[in-house]
N, CA and C atoms of all chains as a GROMACS GRO file, in nm:
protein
  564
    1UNK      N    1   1.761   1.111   1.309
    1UNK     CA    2   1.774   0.965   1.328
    1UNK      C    3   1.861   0.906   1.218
    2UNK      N    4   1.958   0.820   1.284
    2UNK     CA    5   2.083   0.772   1.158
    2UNK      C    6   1.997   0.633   1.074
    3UNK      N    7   2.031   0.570   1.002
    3UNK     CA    8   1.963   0.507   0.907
    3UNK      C    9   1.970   0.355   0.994
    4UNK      N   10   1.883   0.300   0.953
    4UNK     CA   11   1.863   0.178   1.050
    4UNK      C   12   1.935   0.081   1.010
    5UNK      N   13   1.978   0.131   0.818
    5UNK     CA   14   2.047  -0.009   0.799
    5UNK      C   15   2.208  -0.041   0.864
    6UNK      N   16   2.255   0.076   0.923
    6UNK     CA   17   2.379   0.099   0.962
    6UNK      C   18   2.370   0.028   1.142
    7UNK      N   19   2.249   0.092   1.182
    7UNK     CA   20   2.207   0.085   1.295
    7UNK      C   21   2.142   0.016   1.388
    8UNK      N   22   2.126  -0.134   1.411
    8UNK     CA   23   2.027  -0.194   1.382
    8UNK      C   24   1.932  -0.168   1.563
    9UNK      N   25   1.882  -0.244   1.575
    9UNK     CA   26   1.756  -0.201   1.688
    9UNK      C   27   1.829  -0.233   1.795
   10UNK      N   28   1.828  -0.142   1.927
   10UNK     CA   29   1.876  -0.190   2.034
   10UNK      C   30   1.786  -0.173   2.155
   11UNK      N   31   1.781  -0.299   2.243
   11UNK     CA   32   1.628  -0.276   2.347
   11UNK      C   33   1.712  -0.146   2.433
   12UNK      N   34   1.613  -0.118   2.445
   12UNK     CA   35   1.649   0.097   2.518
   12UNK      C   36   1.633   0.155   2.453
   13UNK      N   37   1.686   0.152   2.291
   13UNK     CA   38   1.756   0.249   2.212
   13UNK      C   39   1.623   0.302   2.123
   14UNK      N   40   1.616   0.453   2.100
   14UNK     CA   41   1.527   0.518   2.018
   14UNK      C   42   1.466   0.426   1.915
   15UNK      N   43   1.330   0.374   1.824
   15UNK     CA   44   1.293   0.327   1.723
   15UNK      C   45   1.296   0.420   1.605
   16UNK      N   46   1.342   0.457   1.504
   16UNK     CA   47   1.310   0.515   1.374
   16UNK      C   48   1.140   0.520   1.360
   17UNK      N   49   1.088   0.616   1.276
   17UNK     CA   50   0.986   0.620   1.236
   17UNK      C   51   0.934   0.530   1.138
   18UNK      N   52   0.853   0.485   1.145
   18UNK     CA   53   0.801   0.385   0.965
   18UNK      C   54   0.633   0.378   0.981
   19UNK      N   55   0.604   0.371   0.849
   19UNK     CA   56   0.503   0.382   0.841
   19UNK      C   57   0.430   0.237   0.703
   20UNK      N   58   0.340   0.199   0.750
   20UNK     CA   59   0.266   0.066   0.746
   20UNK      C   60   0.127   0.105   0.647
   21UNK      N   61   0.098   0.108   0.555
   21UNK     CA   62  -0.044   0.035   0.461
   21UNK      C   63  -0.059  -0.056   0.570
   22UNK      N   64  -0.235  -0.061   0.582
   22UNK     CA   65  -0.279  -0.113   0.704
   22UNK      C   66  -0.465  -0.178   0.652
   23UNK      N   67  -0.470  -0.254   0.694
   23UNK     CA   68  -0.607  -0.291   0.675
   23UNK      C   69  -0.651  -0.267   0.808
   24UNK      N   70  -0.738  -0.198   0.788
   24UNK     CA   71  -0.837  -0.190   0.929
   24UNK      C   72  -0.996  -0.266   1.000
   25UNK      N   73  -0.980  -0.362   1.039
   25UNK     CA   74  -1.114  -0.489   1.050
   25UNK      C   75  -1.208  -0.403   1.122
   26UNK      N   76  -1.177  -0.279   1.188
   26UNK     CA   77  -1.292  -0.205   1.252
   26UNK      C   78  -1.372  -0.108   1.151
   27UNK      N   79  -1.334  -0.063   1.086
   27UNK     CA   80  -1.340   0.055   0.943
   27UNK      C   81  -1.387  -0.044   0.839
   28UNK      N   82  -1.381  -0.168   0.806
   28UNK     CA   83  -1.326  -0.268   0.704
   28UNK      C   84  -1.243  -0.120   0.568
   29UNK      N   85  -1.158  -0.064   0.600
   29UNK     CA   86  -1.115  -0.010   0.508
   29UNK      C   87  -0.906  -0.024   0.519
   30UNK      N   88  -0.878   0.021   0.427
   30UNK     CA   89  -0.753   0.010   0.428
   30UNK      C   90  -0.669   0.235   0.458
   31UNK      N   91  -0.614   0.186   0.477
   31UNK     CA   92  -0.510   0.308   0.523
   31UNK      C   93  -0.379   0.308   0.570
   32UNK      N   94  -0.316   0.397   0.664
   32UNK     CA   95  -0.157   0.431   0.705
   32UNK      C   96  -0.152   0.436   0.865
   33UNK      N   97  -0.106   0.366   0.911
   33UNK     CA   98  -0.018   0.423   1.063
   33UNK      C   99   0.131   0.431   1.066
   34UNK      N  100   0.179   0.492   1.116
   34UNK     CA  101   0.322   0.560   1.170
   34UNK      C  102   0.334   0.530   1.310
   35UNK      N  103   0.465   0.460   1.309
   35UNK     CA  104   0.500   0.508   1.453
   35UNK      C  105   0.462   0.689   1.547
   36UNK      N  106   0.548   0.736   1.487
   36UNK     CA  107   0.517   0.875   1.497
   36UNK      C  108   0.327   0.955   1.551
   37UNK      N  109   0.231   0.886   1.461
   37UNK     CA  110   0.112   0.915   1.465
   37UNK      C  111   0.084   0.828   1.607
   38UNK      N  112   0.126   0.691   1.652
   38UNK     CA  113   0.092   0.615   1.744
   38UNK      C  114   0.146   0.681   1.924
   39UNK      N  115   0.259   0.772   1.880
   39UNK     CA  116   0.365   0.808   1.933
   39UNK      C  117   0.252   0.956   1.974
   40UNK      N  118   0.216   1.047   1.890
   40UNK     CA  119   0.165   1.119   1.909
   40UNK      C  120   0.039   1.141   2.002
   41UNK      N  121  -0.028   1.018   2.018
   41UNK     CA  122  -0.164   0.973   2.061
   41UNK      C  123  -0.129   0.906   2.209
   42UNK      N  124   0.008   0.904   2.265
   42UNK     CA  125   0.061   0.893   2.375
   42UNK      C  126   0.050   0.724   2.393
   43UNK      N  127   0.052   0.626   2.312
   43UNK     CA  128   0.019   0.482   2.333
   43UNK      C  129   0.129   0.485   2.310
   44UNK      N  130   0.157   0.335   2.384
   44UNK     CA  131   0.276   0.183   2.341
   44UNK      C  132   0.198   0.135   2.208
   45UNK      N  133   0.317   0.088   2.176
   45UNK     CA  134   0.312   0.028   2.037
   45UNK      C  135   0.336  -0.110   2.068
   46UNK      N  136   0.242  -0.233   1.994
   46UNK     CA  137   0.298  -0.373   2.025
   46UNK      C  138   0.292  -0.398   1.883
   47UNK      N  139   0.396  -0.450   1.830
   47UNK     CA  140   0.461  -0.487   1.682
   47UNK      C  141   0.441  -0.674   1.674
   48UNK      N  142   0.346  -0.727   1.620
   48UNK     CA  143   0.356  -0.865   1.592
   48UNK      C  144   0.338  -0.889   1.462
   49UNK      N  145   0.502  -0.961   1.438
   49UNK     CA  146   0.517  -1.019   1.277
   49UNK      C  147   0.489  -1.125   1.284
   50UNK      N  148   0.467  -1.224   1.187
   50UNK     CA  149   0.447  -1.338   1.149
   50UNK      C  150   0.471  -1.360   1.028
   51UNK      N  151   0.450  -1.467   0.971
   51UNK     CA  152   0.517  -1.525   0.833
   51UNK      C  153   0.419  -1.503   0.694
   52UNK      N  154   0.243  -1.555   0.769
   52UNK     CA  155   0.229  -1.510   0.634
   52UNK      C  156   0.038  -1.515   0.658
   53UNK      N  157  -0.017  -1.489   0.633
   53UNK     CA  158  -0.182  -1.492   0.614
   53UNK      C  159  -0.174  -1.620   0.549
   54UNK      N  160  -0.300  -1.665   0.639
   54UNK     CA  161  -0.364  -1.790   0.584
   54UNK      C  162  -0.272  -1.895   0.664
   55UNK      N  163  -0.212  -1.901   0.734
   55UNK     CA  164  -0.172  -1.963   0.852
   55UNK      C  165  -0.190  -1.946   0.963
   56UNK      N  166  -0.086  -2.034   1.044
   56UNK     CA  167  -0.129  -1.979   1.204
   56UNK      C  168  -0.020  -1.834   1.233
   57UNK      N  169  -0.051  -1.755   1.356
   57UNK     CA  170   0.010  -1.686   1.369
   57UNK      C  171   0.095  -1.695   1.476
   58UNK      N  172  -0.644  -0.016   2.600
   58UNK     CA  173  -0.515  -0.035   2.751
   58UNK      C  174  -0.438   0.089   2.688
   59UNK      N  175  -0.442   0.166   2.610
   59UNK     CA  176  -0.339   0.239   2.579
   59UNK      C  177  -0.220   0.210   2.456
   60UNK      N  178  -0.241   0.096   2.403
   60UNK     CA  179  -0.190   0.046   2.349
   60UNK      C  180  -0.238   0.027   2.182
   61UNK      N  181  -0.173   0.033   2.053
   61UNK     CA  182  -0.167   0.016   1.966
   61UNK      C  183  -0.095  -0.117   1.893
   62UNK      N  184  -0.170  -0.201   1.885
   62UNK     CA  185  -0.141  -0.354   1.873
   62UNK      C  186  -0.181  -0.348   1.713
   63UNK      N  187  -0.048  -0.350   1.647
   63UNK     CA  188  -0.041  -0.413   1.488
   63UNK      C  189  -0.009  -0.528   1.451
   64UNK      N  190  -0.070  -0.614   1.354
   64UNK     CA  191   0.010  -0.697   1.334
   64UNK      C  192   0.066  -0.709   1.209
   65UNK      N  193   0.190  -0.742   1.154
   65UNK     CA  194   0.243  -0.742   1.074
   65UNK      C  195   0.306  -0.850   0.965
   66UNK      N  196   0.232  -0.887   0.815
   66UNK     CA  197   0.342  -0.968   0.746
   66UNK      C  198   0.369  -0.929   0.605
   67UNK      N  199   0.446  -0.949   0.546
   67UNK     CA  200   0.462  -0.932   0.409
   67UNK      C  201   0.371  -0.928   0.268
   68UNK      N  202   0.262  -0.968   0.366
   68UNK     CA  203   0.130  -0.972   0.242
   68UNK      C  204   0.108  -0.849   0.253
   69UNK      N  205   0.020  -0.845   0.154
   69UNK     CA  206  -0.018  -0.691   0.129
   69UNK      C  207  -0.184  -0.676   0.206
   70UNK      N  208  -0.217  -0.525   0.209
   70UNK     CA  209  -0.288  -0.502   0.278
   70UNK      C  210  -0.464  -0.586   0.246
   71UNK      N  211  -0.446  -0.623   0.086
   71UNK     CA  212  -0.586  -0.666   0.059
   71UNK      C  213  -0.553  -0.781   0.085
   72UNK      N  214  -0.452  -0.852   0.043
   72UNK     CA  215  -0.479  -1.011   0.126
   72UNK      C  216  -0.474  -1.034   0.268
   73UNK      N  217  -0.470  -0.921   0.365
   73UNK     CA  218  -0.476  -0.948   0.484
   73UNK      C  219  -0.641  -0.916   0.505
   74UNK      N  220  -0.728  -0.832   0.368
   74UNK     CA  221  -0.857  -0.835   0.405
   74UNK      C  222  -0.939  -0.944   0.376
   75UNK      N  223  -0.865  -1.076   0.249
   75UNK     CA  224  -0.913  -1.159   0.220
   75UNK      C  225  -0.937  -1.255   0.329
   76UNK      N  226  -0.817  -1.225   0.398
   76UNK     CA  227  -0.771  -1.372   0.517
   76UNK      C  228  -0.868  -1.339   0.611
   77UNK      N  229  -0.897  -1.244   0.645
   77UNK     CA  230  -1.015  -1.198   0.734
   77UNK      C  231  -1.128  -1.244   0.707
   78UNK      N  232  -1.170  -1.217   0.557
   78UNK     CA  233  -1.306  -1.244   0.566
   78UNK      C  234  -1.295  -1.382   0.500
   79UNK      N  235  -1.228  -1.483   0.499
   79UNK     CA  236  -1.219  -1.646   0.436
   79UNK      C  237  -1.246  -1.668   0.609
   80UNK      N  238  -1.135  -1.683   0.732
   80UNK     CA  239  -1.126  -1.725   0.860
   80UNK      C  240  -1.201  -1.721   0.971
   81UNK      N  241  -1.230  -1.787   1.009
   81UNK     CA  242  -1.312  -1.767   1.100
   81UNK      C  243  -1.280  -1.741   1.226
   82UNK      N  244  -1.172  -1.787   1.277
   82UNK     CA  245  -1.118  -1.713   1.403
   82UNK      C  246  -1.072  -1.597   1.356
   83UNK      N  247  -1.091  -1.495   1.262
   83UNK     CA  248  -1.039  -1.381   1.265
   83UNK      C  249  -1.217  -1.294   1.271
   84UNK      N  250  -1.292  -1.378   1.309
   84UNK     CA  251  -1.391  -1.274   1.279
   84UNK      C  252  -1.419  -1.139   1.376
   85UNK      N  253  -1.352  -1.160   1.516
   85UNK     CA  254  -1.377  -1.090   1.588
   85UNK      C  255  -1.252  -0.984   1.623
   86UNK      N  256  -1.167  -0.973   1.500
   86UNK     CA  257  -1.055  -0.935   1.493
   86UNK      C  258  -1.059  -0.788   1.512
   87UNK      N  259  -1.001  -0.647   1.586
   87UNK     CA  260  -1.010  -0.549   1.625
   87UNK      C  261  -0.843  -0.467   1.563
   88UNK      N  262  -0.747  -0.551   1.570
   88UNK     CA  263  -0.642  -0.469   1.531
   88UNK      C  264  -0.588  -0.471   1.406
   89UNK      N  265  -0.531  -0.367   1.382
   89UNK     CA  266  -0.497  -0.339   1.240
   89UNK      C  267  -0.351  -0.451   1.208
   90UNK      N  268  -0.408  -0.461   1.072
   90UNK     CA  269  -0.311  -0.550   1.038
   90UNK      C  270  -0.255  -0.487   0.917
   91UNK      N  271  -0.133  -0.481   0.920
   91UNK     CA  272  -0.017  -0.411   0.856
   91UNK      C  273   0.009  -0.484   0.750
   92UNK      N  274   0.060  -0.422   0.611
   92UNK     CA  275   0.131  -0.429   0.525
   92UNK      C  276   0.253  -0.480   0.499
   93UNK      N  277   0.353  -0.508   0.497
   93UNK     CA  278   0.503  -0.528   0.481
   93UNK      C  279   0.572  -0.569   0.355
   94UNK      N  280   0.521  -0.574   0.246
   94UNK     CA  281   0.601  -0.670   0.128
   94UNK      C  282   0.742  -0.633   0.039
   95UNK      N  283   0.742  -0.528   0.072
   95UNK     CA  284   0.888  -0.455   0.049
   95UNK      C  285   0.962  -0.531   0.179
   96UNK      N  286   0.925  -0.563   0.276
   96UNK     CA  287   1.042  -0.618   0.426
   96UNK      C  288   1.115  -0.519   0.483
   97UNK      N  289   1.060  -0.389   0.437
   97UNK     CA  290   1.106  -0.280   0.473
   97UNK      C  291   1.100  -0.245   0.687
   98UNK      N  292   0.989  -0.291   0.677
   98UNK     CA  293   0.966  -0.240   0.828
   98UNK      C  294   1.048  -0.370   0.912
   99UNK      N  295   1.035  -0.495   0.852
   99UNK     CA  296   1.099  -0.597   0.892
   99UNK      C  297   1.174  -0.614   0.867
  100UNK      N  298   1.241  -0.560   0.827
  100UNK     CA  299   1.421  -0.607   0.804
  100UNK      C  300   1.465  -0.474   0.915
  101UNK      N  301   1.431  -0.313   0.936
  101UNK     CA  302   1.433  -0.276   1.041
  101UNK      C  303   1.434  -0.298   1.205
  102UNK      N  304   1.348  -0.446   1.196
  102UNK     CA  305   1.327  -0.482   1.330
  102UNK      C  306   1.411  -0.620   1.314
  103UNK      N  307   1.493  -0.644   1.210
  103UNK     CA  308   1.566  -0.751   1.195
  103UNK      C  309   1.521  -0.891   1.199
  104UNK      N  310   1.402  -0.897   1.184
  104UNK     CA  311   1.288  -1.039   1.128
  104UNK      C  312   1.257  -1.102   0.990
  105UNK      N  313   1.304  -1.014   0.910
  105UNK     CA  314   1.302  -1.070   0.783
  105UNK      C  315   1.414  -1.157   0.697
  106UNK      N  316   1.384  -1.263   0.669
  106UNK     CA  317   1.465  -1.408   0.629
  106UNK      C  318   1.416  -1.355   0.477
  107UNK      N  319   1.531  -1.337   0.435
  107UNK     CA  320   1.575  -1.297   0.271
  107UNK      C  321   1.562  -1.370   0.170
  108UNK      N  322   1.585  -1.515   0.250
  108UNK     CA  323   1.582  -1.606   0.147
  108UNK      C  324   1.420  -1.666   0.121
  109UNK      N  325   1.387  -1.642   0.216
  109UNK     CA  326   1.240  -1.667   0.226
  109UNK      C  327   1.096  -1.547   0.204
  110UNK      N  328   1.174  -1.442   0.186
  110UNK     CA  329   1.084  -1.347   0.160
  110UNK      C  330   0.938  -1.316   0.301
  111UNK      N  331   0.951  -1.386   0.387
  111UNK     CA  332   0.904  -1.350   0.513
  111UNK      C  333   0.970  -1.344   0.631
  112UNK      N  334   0.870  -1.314   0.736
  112UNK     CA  335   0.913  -1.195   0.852
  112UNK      C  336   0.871  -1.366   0.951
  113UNK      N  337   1.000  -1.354   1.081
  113UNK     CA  338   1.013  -1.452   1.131
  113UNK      C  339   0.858  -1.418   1.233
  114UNK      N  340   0.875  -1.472   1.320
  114UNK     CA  341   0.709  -1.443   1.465
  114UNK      C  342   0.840  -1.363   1.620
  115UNK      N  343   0.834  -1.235   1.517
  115UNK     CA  344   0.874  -1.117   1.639
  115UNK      C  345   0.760  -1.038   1.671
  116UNK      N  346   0.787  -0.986   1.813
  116UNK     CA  347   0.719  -0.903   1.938
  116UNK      C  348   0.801  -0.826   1.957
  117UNK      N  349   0.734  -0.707   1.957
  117UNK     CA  350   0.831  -0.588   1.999
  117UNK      C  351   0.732  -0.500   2.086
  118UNK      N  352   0.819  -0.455   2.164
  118UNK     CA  353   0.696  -0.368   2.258
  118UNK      C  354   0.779  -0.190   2.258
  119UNK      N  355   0.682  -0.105   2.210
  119UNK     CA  356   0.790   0.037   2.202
  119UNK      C  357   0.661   0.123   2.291
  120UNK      N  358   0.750   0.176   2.375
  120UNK     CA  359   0.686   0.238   2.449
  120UNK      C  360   0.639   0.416   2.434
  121UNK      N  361   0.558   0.507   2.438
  121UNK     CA  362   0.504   0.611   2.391
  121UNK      C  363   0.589   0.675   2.352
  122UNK      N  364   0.725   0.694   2.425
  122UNK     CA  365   0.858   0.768   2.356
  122UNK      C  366   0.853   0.747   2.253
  123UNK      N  367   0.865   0.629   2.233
  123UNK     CA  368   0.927   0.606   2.128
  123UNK      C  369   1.061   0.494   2.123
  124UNK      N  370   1.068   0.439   2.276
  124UNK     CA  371   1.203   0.364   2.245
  124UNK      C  372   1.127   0.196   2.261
  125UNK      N  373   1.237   0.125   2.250
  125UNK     CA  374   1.182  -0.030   2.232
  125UNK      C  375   1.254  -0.099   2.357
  126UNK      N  376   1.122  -0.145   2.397
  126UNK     CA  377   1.146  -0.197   2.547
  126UNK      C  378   1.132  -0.349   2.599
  127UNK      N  379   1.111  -0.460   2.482
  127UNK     CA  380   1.068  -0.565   2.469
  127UNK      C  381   1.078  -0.636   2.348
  128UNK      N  382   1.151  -0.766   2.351
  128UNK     CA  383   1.156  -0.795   2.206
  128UNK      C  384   1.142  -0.916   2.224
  129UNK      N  385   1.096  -1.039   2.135
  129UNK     CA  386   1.139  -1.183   2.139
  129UNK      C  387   1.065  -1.243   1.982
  130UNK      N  388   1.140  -1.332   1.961
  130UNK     CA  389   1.188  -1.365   1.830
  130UNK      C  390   1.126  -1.504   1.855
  131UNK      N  391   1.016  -1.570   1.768
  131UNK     CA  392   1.060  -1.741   1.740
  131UNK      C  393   1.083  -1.772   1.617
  132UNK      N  394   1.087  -1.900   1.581
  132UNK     CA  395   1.115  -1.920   1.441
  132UNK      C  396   0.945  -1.945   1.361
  133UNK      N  397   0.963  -1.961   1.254
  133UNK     CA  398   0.859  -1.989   1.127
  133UNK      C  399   0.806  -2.118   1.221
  134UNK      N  400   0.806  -2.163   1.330
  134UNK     CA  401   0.711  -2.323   1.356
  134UNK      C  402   0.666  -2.294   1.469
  135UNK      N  403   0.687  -2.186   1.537
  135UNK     CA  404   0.672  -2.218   1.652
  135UNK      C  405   0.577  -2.058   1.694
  136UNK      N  406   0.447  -2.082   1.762
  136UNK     CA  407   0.365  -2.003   1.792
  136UNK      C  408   0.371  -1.941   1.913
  137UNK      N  409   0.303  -1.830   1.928
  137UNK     CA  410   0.328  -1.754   2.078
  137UNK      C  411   0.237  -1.758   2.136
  138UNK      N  412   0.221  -1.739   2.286
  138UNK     CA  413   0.170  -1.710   2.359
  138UNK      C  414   0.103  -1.614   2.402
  139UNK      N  415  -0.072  -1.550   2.382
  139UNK     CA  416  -0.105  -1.401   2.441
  139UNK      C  417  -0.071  -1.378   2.600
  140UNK      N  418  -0.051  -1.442   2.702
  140UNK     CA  419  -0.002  -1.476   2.814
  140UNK      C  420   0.067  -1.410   2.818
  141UNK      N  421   0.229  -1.475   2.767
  141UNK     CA  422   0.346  -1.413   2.816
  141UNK      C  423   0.330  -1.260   2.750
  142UNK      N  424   0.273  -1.212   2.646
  142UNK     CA  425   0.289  -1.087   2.600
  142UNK      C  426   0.233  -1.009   2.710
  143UNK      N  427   0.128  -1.040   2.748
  143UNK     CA  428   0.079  -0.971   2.833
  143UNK      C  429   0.136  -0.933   2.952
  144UNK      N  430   0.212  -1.056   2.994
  144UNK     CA  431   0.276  -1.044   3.100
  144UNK      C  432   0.403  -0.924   3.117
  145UNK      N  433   0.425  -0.931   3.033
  145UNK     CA  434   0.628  -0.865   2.935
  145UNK      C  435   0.511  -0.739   2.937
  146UNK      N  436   0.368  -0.673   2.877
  146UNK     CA  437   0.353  -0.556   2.870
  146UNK      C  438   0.326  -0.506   3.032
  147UNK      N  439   0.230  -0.606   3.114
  147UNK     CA  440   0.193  -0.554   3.197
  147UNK      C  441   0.351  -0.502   3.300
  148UNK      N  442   0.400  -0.559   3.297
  148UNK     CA  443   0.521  -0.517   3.369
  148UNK      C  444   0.601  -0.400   3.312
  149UNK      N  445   0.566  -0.411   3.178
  149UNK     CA  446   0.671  -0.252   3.204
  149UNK      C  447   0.549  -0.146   3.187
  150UNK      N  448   0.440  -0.195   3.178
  150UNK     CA  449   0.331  -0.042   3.249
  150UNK      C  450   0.386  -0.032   3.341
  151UNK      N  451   0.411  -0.120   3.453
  151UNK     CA  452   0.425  -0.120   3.573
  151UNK      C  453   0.567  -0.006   3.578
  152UNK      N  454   0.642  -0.079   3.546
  152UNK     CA  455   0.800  -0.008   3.548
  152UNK      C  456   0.786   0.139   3.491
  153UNK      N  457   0.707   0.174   3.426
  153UNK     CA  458   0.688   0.284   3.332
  153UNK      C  459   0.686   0.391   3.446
  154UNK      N  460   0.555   0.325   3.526
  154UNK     CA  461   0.502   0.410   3.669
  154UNK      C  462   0.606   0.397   3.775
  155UNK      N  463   0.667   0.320   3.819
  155UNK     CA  464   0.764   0.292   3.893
  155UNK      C  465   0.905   0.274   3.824
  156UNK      N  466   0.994   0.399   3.803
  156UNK     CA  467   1.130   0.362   3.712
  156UNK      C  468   1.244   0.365   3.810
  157UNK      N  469   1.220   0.336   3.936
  157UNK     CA  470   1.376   0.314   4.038
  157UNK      C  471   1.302   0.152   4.106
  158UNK      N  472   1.188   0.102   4.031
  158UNK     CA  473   1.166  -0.047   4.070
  158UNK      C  474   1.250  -0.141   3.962
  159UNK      N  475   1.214  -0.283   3.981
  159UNK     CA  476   1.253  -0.374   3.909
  159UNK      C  477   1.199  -0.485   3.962
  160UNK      N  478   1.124  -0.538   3.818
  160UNK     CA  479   1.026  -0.645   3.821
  160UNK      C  480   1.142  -0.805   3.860
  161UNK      N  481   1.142  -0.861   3.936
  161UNK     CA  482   1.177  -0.993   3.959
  161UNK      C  483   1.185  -1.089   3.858
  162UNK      N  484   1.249  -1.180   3.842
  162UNK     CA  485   1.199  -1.309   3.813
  162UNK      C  486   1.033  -1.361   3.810
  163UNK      N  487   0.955  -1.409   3.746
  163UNK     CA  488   0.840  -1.462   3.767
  163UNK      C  489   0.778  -1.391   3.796
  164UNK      N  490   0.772  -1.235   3.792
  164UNK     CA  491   0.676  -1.135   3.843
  164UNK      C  492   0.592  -1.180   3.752
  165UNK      N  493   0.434  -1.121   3.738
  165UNK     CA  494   0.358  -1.184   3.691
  165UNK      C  495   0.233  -1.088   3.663
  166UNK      N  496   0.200  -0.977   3.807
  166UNK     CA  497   0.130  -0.934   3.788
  166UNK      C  498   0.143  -0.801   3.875
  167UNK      N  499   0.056  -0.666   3.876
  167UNK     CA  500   0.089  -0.579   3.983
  167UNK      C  501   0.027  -0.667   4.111
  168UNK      N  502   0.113  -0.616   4.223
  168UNK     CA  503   0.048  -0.674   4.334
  168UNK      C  504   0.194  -0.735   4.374
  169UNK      N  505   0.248  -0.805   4.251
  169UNK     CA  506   0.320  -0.900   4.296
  169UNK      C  507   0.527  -0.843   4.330
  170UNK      N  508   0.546  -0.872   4.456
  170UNK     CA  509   0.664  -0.829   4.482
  170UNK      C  510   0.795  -0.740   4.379
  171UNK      N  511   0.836  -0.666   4.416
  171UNK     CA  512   0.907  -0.593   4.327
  171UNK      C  513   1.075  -0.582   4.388
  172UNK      N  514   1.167  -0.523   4.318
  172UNK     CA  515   1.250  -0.518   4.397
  172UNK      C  516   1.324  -0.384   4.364
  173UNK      N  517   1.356  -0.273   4.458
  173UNK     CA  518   1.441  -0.160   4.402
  173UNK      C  519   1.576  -0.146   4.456
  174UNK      N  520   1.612  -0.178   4.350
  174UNK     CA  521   1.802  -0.203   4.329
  174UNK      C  522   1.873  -0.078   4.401
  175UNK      N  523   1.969  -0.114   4.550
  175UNK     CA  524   2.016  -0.028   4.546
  175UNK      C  525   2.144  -0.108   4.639
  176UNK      N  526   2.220   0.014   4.733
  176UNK     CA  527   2.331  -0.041   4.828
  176UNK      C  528   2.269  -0.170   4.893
  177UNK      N  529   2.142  -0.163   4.987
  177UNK     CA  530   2.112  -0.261   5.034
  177UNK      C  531   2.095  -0.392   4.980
  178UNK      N  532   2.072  -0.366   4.868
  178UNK     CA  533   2.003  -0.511   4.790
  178UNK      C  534   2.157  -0.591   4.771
  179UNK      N  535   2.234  -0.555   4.768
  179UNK     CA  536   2.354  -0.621   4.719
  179UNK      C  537   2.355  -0.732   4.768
  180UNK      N  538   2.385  -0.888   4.709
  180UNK     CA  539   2.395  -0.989   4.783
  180UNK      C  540   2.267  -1.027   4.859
  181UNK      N  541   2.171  -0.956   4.854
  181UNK     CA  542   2.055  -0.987   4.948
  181UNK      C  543   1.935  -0.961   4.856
  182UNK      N  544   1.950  -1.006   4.741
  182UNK     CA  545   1.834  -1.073   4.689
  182UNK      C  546   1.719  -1.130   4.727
  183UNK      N  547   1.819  -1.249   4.761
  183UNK     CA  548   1.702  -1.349   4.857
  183UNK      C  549   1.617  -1.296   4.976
  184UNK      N  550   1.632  -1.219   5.051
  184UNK     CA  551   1.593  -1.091   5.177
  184UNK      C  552   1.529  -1.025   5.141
  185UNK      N  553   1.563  -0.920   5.036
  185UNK     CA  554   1.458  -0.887   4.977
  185UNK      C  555   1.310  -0.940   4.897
  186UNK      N  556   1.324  -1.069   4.851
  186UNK     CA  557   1.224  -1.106   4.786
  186UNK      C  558   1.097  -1.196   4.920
  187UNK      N  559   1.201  -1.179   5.019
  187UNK     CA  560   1.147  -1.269   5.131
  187UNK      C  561   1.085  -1.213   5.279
  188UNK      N  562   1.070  -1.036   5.214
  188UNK     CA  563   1.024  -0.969   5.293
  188UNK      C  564   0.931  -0.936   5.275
   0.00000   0.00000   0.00000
């Protein structure tokens, strides 16, 4: 996979791998997901950013 | 549903545990909420405002491949809808299962009319959706 900063996202086009520090509200613990690991487990991935905690989302 | 629903901002992972347990509409909260403060993953998905050090209110939908099949962007004021997401996922389950269909305009839900693009359809859109 070529570098994303060259490359940027195209709808169709392959996603790069990345991986996320994660708080988990089911566990209350913290940890890692990967695309890749989500990818592996045969799910869609739904990606929602927002601006910031402690607001709305 | 099959699905891995993160959500993502530039705070770090313990202030997304603080915001949890201060809020009260987050009490019944189930999905993991992501990290970002490097803007690393967000500047990847091209949401991160530099000057502002946060990630705009993007949706991305990537499907088990691995490719990205859904995207939409608002700005820092303006909130989304669980509706339309749902709608934008349920349809490309749909398409996922059916890949020589194509969801319409205003499709909405399974059940609801589809259309598969071919010689016939040309110009006859309207015929098709009216059959």
């Amino acid at each position: 996979m070529t570098s994303s900063d060259s490359n940027p996202l195209q709808l169709g086009g392959q996603v790069p791998n990345f991986e996320l520090s994660v708080y988990d509200p089911v566990k209350n613990d913290f940890g890692k997901i990967s695309l890749d690991e989500i990818k592996s487990q045969g799910k869609w991935t739904i990606l929602f950013f927002y601006p910031a905690d402690f607001t709305f989302v | 549903m099959g699905a891995a629903l993160i959500t993502v901002s530039t705070d770090t992972q313990f202030v997304h545990l603080a915001w949890r347990r201060h809020e009260k509409s987050l009490e019944n909260v189930q999905y993991l909420m992501g990290a970002d403060p490097s803007g690393k993953v967000s500047r990847l998905f091209g949401v991160y405002v530099e000057d502002a050090g946060l990630a705009l209110r993007g949706t991305f939908l990537i499907n088990p491949e691995g490719r990205l099949l859904n995207s939409e962007v608002s700005f820092f004021n303006m909130g989304r809808n669980i509706d339309e997401l749902m709608r934008k996922f349920k349809a490309n389950l749909y398409l996922a299962k059916k890949p020589a269909e194509a969801c319409p305009a205003q499709w909405k839900d399974e059940g609801d009319k589809t259309l598969t693009p071919g010689p016939n359809m040309v110009g006859k859109v309207h015929e098709a959706l009216a059959k």
